[in-house]
N, C-alpha and C positions, 0 to 999 in steps of 0.2 A: 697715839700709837698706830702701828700699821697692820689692818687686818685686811680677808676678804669678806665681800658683804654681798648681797644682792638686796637690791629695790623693788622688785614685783618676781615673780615668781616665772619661772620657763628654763630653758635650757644652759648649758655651762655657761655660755656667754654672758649670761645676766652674771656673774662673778664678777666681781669688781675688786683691785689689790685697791686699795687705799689707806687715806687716813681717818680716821677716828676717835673721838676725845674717849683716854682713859677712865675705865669705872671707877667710881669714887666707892668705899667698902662701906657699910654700918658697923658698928660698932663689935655684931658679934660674924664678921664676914672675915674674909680674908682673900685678900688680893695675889693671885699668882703669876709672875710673869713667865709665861708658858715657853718651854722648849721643844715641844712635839707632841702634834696629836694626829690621831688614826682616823682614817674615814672608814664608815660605814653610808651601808645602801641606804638607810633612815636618813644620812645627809641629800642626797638623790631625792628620795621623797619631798622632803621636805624643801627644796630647791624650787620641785614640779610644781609642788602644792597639793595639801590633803584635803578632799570634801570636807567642809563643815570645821575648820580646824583655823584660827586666827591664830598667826607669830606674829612675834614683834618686829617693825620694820625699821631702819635696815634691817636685815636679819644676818648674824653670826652664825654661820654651824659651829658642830665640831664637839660631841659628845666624849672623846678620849683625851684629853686635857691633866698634859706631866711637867712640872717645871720645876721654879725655886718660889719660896716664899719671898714676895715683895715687901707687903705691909700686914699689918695685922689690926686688925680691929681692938678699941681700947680693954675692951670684954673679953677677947681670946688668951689666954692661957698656957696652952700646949704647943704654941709654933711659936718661930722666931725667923726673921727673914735669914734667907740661905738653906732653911729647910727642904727636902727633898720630898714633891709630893705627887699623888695625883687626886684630881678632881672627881670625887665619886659618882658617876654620871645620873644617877635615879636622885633627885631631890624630893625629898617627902616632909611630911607635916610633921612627924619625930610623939603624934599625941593620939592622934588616936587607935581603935583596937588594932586596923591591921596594922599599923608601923609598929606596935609594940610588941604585936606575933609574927615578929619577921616577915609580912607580908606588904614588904612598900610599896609594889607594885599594884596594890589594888584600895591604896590608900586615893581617897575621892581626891586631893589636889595634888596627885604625885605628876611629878615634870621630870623631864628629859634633858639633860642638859644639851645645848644643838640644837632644840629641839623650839618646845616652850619655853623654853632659859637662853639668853645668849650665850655660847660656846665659843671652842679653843680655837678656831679660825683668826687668832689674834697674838700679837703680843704679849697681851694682859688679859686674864680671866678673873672674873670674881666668885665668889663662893658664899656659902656659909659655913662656920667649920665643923658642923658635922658630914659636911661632904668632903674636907681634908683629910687624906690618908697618907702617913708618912710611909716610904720605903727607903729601903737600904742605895747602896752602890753598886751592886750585882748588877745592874743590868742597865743598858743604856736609857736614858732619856725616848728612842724612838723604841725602845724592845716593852718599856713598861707602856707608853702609849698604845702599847698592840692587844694587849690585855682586858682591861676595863669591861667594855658592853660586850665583846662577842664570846669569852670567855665567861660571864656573869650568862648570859642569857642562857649556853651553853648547859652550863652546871644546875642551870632551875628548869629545863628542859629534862635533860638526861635523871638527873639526880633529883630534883626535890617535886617536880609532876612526872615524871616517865617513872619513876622509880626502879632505874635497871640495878640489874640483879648479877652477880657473876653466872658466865655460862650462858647467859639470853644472846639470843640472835640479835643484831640492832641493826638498819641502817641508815647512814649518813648520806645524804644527797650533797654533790658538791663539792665535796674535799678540799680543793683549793681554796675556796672563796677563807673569807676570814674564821667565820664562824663555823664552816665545815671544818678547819684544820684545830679546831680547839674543840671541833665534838670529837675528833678521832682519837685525841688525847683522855679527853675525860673517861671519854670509852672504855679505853682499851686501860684504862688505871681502873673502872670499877669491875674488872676481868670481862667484861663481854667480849664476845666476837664479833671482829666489826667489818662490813659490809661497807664498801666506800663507793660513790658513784663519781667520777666525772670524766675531763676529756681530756685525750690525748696522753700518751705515752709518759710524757715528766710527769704531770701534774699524778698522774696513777702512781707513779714509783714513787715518788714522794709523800702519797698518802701511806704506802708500803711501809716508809721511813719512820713516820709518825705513831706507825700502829695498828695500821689496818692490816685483816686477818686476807678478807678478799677484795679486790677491784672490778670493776667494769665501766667500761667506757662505755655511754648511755649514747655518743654521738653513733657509735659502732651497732651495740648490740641491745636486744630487747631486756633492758634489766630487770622488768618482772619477772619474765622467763628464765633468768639468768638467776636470782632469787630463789626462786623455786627450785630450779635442778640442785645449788648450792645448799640447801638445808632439805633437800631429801623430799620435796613438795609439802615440807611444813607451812612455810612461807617465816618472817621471823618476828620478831615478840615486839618488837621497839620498832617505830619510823622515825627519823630528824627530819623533819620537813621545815622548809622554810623557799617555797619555789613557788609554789600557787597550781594552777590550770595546767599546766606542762606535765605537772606529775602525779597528781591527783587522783586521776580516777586509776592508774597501772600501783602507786602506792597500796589502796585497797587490793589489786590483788596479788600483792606482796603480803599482807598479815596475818601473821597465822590465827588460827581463833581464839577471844579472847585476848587480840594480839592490842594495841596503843599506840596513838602516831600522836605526836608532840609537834604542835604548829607557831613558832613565831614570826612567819614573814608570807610577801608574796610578790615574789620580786618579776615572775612570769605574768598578775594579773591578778585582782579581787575578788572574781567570782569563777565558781563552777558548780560543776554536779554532783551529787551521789543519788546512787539508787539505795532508797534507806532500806528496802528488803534485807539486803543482805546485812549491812549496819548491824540488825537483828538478830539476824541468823544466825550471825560468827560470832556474835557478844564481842561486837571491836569496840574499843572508845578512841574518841578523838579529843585531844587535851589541849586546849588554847594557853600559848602559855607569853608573857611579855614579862621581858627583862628578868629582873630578878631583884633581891633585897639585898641590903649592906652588908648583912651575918654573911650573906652567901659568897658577898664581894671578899668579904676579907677572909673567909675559907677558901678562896681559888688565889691569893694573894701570897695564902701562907704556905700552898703546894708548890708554889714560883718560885717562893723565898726557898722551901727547902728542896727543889729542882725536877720537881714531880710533873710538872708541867712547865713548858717552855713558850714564849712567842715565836710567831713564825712573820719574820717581816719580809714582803716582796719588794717593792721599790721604797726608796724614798725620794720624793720633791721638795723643793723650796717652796714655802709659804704662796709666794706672788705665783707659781706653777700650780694654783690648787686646780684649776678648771683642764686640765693635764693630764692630771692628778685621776678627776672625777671620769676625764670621761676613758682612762685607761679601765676603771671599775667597770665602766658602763660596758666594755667591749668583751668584760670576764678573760683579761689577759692575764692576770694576777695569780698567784699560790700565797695564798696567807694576806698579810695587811699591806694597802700603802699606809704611808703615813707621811705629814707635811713635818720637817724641819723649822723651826721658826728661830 
């Protein structure tokens, strides 16, 4: 089969289109020949190389992974090749407490597909099938690969650790990027007032489009301060963060007290400051939050299906175009997902 691969770890260039001997499935797997999958910033990472973190080499990205059913394992049941699927990106153990309290993401051997799992950067994906999720025909092949991780992370951010509330202030950093444009939705469906940052003129009106209550351009104006005048020097109840050191320490003072900033990424850099005084003072929490579980997948799946939330796709590339692709990401030229055609 033809995928892209890199051999040692560095910059787009190490991307290589090639070829690849097809996964062979176990019995209870099941083999997808993939039609489109979405990049995310965790592809980037994982390209660079994470401290302390062994992949399997060659190494596959490609955690958004939509096709048709190839083969099925003799064990599988429920598919049948021609089936319309995607690849549930969180792989977990399916045994112990947390997977069975909808908590897969804090299950001791949970993996990423892209990730610690070879992903959709290919042709052929393999699986197991409780990471096979059928969907309907509503939506293209590249529209349901836009879905998967930044809408899941999205909804266990906002909804199941931020716990927003109708009427709360929240805001999103980023709007564009993939997972900004699926917090503006989730948002603005659990009645919040949403608060969108990013840059440039389209990308604003477009988070407008989505649901955003207010905008501000962060390249322009001081968005704390902008924050502040907008909720009347409350500051507001919910942060989306997922930026790192760029926005960190102006974040805090954005919150109002007793306010919650919900952190999945950090795409500006690993480390910063807080001064915990205040931490204190205001009674803020700071909520780590990664990915999400399968209950939650297939709740953000069934809001698609019935049109409550929507993908937002910004380009698409051809497969052999991934390093293109990656570093269009890298430049944040994007509103919403790319995604590779395969």
């Amino acid at each position: 089969m033809k995928a892209v691969v890199f051999y040692e770890h560095g910059g787009v260039d190490k991307l290589t289109y090639t070829d690849m001997e097809k996964p062979k499935i176990s019995p209870y797997e099941v083999l997808v020949k993939v039609k489109a999958c979405a990049l995310n910033h965790l592809d980037i990472w994982v390209r660079q190389g994470l401290p302390g973190v062994e992949i399997p080499m060659p190494h596959i990205l490609g955690s958004d992974s939509v096709g048709e059913v190839a083969e099925v394992g003799i064990e599988v049941k429920n598919f049948r090749p021609g089936d319309r699927v995607i690849i549930a990106p969180g792989v977990r153990c399916r045994k112990c407490v947390y997977c069975i309290t909808n908590n897969d993401s804090m299950c001791n051997s949970f993996k990423i597909m892209g990730f610690q799992v070879q992903g959709g950067y290919a042709e052929f994906a393999r699986a197991h099938v409780d990471n096979i999720i059928p969907v309907s025909n509503k939506l293209s092949f590249e529209e349901w690969a836009s879905i998967p991780l930044v809408f899941l992370t999205a909804w266990h951010m906002l909804i199941t650790r931020g716990q927003l509330k109708p009427g709360e202030n929240v805001l999103i950093h980023a709007a564009g990027s993939g997972i900004g444009s699926a917090a503006v939705q989730i948002a603005r469906l659990a009645g919040a007032h949403v608060i969108a940052t990013g840059r440039g003129t389209e990308k604003l009106e477009k988070a407008k489009q989505l649901g955003a209550d207010e905008v501000i351009d962060y390249s322009k104006e001081n968005y704390a301060e902008k924050v502040r005048f907008i909720t009347n020097n409350k500051g507001v109840d919910l942060i989306f963060e997922h930026i790192g050191p760029d926005t960190w320490e102006k974040n805090l003072q954005c919150l109002a007290k007793g306010g919650r900033m919900v952190v999945c990424g950090a795409t500006s850099g690993p480390t910063t400051t807080i001064d915990i005084r205040f931490l204190f003072m205001k009674q803020h929490m700071i909520i780590g939050c990664y990915m999400g579980s399968k209950k939650e997948l297939l709740d953000v799946l069934n809001l698609v299906e019935l049109g409550k939330l929507k993908p937002v796709i910004d380009s698409i590339f051809p497969l052999e175009e991934a390093s293109a692709a990656q570093q269009k990401m890298l430049q944040r030229e994007n509103f919403g997902k790319i995604v590779l055609k395969i």
